[in-house]
Structure formats: C-alpha cells, structure tokens
N, C-alpha and C positions, 0 to 999 in steps of 0.2 A: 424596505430598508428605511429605519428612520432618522439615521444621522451618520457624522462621521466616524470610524472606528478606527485604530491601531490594536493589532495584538502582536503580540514574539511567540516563536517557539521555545524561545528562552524561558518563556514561562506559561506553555501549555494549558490550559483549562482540563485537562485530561489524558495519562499514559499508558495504555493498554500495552502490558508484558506476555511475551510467549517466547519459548525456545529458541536463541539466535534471532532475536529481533522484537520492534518494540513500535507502538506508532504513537505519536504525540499528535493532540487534536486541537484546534485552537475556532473556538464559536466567533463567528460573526455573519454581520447582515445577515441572520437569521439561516445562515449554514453553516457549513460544518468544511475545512481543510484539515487535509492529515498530511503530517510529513514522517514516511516509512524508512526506519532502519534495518536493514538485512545484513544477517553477519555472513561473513562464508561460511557454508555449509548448510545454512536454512533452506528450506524448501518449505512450500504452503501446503503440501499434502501429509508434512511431517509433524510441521508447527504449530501452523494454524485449523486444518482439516479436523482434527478431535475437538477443539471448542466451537468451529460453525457446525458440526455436524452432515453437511453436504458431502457428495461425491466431487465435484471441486467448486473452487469459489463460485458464487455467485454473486459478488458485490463487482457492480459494474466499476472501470477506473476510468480518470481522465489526467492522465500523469504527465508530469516535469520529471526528466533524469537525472539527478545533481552528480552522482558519480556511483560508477562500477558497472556489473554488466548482467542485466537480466534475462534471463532466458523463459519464454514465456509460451507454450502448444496449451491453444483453445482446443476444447473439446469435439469439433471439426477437424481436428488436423492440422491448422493454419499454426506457425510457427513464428514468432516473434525473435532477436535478441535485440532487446534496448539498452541504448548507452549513453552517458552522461550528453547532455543537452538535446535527447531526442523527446518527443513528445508522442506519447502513445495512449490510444482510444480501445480501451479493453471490455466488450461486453461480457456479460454475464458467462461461466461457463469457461474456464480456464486453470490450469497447475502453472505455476510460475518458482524458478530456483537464483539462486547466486551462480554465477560461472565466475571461478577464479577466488583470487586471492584478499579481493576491495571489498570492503562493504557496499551494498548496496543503498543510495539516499533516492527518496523516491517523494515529490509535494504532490499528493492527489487533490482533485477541487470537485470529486464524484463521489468514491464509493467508500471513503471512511467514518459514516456516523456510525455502524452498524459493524462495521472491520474488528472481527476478534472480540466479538462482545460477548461476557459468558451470559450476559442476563434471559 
C-alpha cells in the first residue's frame, strides 16, 4: 500500500450484472471489495453458475451482512443462514439463495475480483 485512499460505492470502479442481482467493485490498497446485491428470488446456481462455469462457486468470501437473509449449503453439507450484521467465512465450494422477501446486501473483502466475470 502506497498511501492514503477513500473510494464510495456510490461510484464503483466496476458493476458486474446477472439475473436478480449485481456486485459493485471498488479498487484499493491494491485489492479489490465488492458489495453484493441479491434480489429475492436469485439463487447462484441460477444466476450466476452459467457465467463461472463451475458446479458451484468457487470464489472464496469473507462477508459483512448489511440486510436480508442468506442461505448458504457448502458442498460438505454444512449449512449456513446469514443475516444482517453477521460475519461469515465462506471457502471455496458452496450454492447460496435469498430466503424471503429483502434483498440481500452483502460487502465482501475476499472473493470479488473474479465474482461473475464473463472474461
């Protein structure tokens, strides 16, 4: 890191779009935070699973919950549901949906350089 930085999501460096949901990226100190919107009804094996290609994600997270309620079965079987202000540690290997009516807001500080990229 070579100095001091401020950025907003107000104004993104980059916004990757997919069906019911969308992540906004914002560059600094030489990485990369994403903050994830989930609308109801999205699911990552719906959405996002045709443009990574994988059988499910493989982009590790390290998540802040700002609101709504995720529901998350790693590919072990271990079961998750996170909710606003819970902090969850998601490796590699997991389906993840909205449960209810909230949108999901999700500030990842891990696994969004690469989140939804068609390249």
């Amino acid at each position: 890191m070579d100095g001091t930085e401020l950025k907003s999501f107000a104004e993104p460096d980059e916004v990757r779009e997919f069906p019911k949901g969308r992540v906004e990226l914002v560059k600094i100190g030489g990485g990369v935070v994403g903050r994830a919107i989930f609308e109801p009804g999205w699911r990552w094996s719906e959405s996002v699973q045709p443009i990574a290609g994988t059988d499910s994600c493989e982009a590790p997270h390290f998540q802040y919950h700002i609101s709504g309620v995720l529901k998350v079965i790693m590919d072990d079987g271990t079961e998750l549901e996170c909710k606003a202000g819970d902090v969850s540690l998601l490796p590699s290997g997991h389906d993840a949906w909205v449960v209810g009516d909230e949108p999901v807001v999700v500030v990842d500080f891990q696994g969004m350089a690469d989140y939804a990229a068609s390249d």
